[in-house]
C-alpha positions as CSV (number, residue, x, y, z in Angstrom):
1,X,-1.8,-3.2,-9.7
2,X,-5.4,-2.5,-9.1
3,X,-4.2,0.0,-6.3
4,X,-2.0,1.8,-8.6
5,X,-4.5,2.1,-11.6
6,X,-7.4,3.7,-9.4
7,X,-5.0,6.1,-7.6
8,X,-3.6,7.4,-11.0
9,X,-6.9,7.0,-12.2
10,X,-8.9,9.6,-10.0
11,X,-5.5,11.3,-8.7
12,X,-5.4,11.0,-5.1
13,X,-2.9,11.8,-3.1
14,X,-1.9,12.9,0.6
15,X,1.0,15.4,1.2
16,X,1.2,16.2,-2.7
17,X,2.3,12.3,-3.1
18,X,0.6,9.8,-4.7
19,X,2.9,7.3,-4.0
20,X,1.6,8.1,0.3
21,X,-2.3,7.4,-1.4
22,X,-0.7,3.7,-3.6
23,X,1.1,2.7,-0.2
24,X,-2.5,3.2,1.5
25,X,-4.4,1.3,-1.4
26,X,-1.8,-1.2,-1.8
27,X,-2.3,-2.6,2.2
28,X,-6.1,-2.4,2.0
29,X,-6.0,-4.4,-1.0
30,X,-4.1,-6.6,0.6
31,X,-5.8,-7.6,3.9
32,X,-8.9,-7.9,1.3
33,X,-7.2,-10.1,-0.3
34,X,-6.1,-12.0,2.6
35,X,-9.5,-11.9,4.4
36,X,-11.2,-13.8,1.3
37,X,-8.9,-16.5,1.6
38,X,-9.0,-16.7,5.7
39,X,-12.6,-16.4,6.0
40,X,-14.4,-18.4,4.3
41,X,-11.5,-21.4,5.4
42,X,-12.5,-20.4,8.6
43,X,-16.1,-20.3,9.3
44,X,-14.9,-16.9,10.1
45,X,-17.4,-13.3,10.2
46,X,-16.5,-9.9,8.7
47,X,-14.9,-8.9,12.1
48,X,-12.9,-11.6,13.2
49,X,-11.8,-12.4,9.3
50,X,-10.3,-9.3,8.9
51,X,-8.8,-9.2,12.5
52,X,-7.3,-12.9,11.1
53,X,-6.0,-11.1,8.0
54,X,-4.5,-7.8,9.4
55,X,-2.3,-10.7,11.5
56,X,-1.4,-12.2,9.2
57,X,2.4,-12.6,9.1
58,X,3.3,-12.9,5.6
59,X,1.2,-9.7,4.2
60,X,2.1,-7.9,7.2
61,X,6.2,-8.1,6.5
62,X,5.7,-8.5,2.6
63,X,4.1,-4.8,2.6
64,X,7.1,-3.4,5.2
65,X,9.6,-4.7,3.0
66,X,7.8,-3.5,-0.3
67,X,7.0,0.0,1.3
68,X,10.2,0.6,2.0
69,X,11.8,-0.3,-1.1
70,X,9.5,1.7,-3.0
71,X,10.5,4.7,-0.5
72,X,14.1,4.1,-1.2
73,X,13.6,3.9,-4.9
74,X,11.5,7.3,-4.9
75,X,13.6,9.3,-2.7
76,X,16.6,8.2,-2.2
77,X,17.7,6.6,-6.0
78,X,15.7,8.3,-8.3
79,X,14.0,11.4,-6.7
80,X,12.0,14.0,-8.6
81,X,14.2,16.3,-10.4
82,X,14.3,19.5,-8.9
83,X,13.2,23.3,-10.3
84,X,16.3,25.3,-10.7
85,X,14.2,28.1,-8.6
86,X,13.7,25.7,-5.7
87,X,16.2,25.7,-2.8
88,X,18.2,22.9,-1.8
């Protein structure tokens, strides 16, 4: 949620997509996430930590499986609509 509020916030985006800029966000948020609770469990330092937390499984497949939901839900069920000037 953070993720999503800062990229609609300041409007970033990468191909014309902010949804490309949230996907982005949404990971490095993540491994954050992940290397605050790995780390400091650990004895672990910045490198190693977030080596530990890019590995780690469950954020790793949640994300692939959340990504491409979100992909299928944006361009596949309910795309943008399109202008009646803009070829198909």
């Amino acid at each position: 949620m953070i993720a999503e509020a800062v990229v609609f916030g300041i409007g970033a985006t990468i191909a014309g997509k902010a949804g490309y800029t949230s996907f982005i966000g949404d990971y490095v948020l993540g491994v954050a996430s992940q290397y605050f609770a790995i780390a400091p469990m650990r004895g672990l330092g910045l490198r190693k930590g977030l080596l530990e937390a890019l590995e780690a499984d469950s954020l790793t497949a949640f994300e692939i499986g959340l990504f491409g939901w979100r992909a299928l839900m944006a361009f596949v069920f309910f795309p943008a609509p399109r202008s009646s000037k803009e070829p198909m």
